[in-house]
N, C-alpha and C positions, 0 to 999 in steps of 0.2 A: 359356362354355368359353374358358380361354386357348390361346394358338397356342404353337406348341412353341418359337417365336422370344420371346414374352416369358418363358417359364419359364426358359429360359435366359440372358437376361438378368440376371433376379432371381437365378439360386445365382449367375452369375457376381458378381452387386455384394455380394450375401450372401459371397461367401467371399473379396473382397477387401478388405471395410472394414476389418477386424482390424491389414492391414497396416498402413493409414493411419494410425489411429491409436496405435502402437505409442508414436513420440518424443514424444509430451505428455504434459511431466508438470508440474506445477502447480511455481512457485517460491517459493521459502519467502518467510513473510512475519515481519517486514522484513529486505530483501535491505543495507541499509545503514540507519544509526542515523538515529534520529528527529528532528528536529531541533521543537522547541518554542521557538516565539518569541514572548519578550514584548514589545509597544508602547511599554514604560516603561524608565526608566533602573534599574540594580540598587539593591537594598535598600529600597524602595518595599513597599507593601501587595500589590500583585501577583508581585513576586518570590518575598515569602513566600508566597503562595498556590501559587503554578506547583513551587517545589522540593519542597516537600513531596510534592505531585503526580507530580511525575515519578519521584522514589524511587519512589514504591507501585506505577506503573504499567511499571518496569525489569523489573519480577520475569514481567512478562504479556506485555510488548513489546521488551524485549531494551535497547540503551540510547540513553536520552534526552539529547538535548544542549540544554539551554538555551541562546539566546539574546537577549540583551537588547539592544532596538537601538531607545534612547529617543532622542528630538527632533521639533521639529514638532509637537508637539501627539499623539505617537502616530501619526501621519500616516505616519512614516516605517516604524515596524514595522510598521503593519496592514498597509500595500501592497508589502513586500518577497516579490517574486518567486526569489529564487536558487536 
């Protein structure tokens, strides 16, 4: 048997969650364009692989910005954080 103190509890959290979660609302995805980096200098065998790519995937993900940020050995674009 519950005590009239937990039933009351419970409609009071029952009829206040509604409020809470009113302001979330999920944000659209992507909120800013995509940025695709290649490791290699432009017009290489992975450039042409990557452009073509990102045309087909504009239509799904909104838009792609290539980056090619070749030297080092690729070194330099695999590890670019920005």
């Amino acid at each position: 048997m519950r005590s009239r103190r937990q039933v009351l509890s419970f409609l009071l959290g029952a009829a206040s969650s509604p409020a809470c979660f009113t302001g979330s609302t999920a944000q659209t995805y992507p909120s800013r364009p995509i940025r695709l980096i290649v490791p290699f200098p432009p017009g290489g065998v992975n450039d042409t692989v990557a452009r073509p790519w990102a045309e087909k995937m504009r239509n799904q993900l909104g838009t792609v910005v290539i980056e090619n940020i070749g030297g080092a050995g690729s070194a330099s674009g695999s590890s670019s954080r920005r």
